[in-house]
C-alpha positions in Angstrom: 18.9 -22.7 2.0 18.5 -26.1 3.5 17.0 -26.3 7.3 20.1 -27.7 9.2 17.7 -28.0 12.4 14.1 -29.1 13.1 11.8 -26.8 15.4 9.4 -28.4 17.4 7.1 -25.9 19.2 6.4 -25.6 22.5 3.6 -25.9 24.4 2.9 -22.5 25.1 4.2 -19.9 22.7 6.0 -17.1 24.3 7.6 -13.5 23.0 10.8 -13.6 22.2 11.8 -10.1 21.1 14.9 -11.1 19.4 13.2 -13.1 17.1 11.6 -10.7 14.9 14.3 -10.0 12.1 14.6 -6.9 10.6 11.6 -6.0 12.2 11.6 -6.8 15.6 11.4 -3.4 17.2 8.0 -2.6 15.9 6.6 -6.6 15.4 4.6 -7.2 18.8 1.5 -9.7 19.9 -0.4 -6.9 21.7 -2.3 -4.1 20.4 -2.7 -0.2 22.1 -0.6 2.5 22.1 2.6 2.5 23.3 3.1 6.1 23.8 1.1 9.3 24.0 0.9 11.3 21.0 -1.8 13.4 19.4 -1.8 13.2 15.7 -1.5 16.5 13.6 -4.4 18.0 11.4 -4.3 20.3 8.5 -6.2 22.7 7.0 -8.1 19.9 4.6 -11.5 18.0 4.8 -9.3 14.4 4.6 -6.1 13.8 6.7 -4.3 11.0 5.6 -1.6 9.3 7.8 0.2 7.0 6.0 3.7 5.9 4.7 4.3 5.0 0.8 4.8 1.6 1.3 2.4 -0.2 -1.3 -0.9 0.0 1.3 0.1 3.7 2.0 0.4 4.4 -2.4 -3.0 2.7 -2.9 -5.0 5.9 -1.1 -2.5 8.8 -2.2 -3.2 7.6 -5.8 -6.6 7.5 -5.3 -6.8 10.7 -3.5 -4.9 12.6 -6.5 -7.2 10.2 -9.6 -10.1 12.9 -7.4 -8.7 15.8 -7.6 -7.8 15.1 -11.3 -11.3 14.6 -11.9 -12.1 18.2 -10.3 -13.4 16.8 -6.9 -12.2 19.7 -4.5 -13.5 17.7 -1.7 -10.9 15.4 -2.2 -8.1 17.5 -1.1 -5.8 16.3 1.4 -3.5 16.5 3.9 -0.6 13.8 4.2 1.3 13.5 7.2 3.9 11.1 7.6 4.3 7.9 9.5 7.2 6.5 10.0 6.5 3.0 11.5 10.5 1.7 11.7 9.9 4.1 14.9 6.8 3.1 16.1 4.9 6.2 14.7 1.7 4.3 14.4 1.7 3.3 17.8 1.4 6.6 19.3 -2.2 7.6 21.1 -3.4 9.4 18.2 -2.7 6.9 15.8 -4.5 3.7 17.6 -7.9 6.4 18.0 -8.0 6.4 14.3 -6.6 3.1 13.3 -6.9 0.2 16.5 -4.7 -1.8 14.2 -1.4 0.6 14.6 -1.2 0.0 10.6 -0.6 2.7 7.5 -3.0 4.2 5.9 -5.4 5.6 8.3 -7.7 8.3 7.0 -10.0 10.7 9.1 -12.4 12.7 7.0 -13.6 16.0 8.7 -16.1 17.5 6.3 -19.1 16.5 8.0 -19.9 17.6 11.8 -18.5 14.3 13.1 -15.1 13.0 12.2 -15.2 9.6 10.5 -12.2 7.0 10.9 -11.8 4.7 7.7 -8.9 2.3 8.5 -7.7 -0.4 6.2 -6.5 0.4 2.4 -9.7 -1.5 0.5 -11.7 -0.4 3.6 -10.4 3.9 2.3 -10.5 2.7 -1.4 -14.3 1.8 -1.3 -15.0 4.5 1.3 -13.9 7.7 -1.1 -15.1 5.7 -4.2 -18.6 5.7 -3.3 -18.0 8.9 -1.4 -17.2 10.9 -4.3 -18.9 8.4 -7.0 -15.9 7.5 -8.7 -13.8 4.9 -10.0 -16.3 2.4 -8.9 -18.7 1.5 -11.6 -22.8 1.7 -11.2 -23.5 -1.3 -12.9 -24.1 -4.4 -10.8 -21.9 -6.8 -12.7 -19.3 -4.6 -13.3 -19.6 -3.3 -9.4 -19.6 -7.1 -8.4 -16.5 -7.7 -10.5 -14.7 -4.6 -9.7 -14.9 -5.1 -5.6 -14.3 -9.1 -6.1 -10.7 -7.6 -7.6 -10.6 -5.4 -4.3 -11.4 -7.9 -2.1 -8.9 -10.6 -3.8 -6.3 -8.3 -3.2 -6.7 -7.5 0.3 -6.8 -11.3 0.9 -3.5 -11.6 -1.3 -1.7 -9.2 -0.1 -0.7 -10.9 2.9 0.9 -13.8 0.8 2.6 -11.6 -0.9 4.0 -9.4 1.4 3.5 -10.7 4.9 4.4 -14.1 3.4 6.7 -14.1 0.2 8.6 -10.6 1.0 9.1 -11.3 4.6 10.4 -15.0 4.3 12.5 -14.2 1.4 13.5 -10.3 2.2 13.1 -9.8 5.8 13.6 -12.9 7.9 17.1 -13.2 9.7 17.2 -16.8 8.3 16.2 -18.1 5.1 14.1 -21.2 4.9 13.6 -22.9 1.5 10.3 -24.6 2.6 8.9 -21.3 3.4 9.9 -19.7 0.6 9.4 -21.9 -2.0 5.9 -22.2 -0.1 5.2 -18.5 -0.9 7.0 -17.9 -3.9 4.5 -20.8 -5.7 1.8 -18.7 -4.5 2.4 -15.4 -5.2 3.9 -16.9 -8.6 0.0 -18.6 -9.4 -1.1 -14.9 -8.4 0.2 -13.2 -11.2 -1.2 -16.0 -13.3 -4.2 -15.1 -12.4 -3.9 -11.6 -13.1 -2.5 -11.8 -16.4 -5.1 -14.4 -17.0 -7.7 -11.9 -15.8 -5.6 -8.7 -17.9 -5.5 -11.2 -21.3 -9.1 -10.8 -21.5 -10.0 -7.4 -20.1 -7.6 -3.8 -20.2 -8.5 -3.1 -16.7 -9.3 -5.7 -13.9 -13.2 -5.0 -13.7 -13.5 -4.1 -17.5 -12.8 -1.1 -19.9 -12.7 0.9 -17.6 -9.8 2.2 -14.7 -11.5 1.3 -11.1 -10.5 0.8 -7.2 -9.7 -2.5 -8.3 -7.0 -1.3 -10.2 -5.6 1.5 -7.3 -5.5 -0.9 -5.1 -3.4 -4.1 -7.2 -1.2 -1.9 -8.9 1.3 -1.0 -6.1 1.8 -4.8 -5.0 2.0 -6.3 -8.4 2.6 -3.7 -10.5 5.7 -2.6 -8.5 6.6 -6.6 -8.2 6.8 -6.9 -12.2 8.9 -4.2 -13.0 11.7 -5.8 -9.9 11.0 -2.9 -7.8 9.5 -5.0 -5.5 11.7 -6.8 -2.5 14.5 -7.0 -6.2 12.5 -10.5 -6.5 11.6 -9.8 -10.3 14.8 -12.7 -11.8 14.2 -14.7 -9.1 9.9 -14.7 -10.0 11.1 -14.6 -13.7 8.2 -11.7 -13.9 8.4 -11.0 -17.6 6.4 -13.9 -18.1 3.0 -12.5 -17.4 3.6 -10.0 -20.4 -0.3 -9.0 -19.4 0.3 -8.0 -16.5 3.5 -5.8 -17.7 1.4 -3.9 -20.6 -1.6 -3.3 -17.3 1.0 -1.7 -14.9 3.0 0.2 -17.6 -0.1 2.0 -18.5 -0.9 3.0 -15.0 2.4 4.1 -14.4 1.8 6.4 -17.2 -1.0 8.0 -15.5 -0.1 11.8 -14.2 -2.0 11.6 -10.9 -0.4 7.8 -10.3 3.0 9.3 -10.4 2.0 11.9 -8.0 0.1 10.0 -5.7 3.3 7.2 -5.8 5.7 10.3 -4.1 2.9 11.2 -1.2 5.4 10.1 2.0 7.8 8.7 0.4 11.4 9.0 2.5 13.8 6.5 0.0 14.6 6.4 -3.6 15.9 9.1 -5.8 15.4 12.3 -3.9 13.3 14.3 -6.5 10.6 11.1 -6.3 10.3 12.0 -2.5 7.3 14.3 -1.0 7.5 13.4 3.0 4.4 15.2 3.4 1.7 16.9 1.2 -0.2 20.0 2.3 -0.8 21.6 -1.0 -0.9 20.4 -5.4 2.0 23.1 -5.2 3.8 20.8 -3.0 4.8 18.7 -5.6 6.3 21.4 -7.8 8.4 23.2 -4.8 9.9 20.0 -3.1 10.4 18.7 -5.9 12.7 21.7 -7.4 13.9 22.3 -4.0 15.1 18.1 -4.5 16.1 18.6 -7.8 18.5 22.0 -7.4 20.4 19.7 -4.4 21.9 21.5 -1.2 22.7 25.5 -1.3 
């Protein structure tokens, strides 16, 4: 994985579309939409337009931890995204998210629409919306959105960084991964340093904190992340293993992980939820195979 060339930039950086690796088609230094597209709405106060990559999982889970709890309010519609197309560039999409980036939600229970855009940004938003999963006491408020917030600023190592340089990019350069590898690597130290001390990340208790780590890391642990697990030598942070295992255990995480997912075993695949029953039909429809 030795550079054979030096770059040198030059003086003015320009676009060079075929530069872009695996995803070059989408990957572009201007925002806007590209095409116009009104987005679809269902019959629900929240519609959710997302993909289940691990920022899209982070606010399906979260949305089904509600309506566990009994919070009707919380029901959803989730419509999918596909972004390999350029889904999240359409007219619609920018009005709710300027980013062009899954998850976007738009809750509609009130007179006006709100836009929430960004995962932490949704987390926080239904959290304090429906007075869950984020605790009431200071300290353990202050500890459980200083776990939010260091993941939102992680995540980009980990996957803009790490995953793209060692995944995605049409070349592999050691400096850049060994660069991101050492981080993300120091990352899960700090979790399982964190998880050696505490069940949870704020405390006893299950939070936001939690919903939003566990489909980055938890996913990265267990090699089902960018199949970097041998190469991370993962079952070191044996913390972090025992937190994520017992998430994964959690009835409303292994809904919320199917919510538009379109790879993997069929039956774990629910491209778009209108309904609880939804799970239960596609599922057997999945399951039976073709007629």
């Amino acid at each position: 994985m030795n550079d054979s060339t030096s770059y040198t930039p030059p003086a003015v950086w320009s676009w060079n579309k075929e530069s872009g690796g695996r995803f070059a088609n989408i990957n572009r230094p201007i925002a806007g939409p590209t095409h116009d597209q009104d987005l679809p709405v269902g019959r629900h106060p929240l519609q959710l337009y997302s993909l289940a990559t691990p920022n899209g999982v982070k606010v399906s889970v979260m949305l089904e931890e509600l309506l566990a709890l009994g919070h009707d309010g919380a029901e959803y519609d989730a419509w999918l995204i596909p972004i390999n197309s350029g889904a999240q560039f359409s007219s619609g999409f920018v009005a709710v998210n300027p980013n062009s980036k899954i998850p976007a939600l738009l809750d509609r229970s009130g007179p006006k629409p709100i836009r929430v855009f960004e995962s932490g940004a949704i987390l926080l938003y239904l959290a304090e919306k429906f007075a869950a999963f984020l605790p009431a006491d200071v300290g353990e408020r202050a500890e459980c959105l200083s776990w939010l917030f260091w993941q939102m600023g992680s995540a980009p190592f980990l996957g803009g960084g790490f995953g793209h340089f060692y995944a995605y990019a049409p070349t592999r350069i050691e400096y850049a991964i060994d660069r991101y590898a050492m981080e993300v690597k120091r990352q899960l130290d700090v979790l399982d340093r964190r998880l050696a001390e505490s069940a949870y990340l704020a405390g006893d208790d299950y939070t936001i904190a939690d919903i939003a780590l566990w489909p980055w890391y938890g996913t990265l642990v267990k090699g089902q992340l960018y199949e970097a697990g041998e190469f991370l030598q993962v079952q070191e942070y044996t913390n972090v293993l025992r937190w994520t295992d017992r998430i994964a255990q959690r009835p409303a995480v292994q809904r919320g992980r199917m919510v538009n997912r379109t790879w993997g075993e069929p039956a774990s695949q629910l491209h778009e939820r209108h309904d609880a029953g939804d799970f239960d039909t596609r599922t057997q429809d999945k399951l039976a195979g073709p007629t």
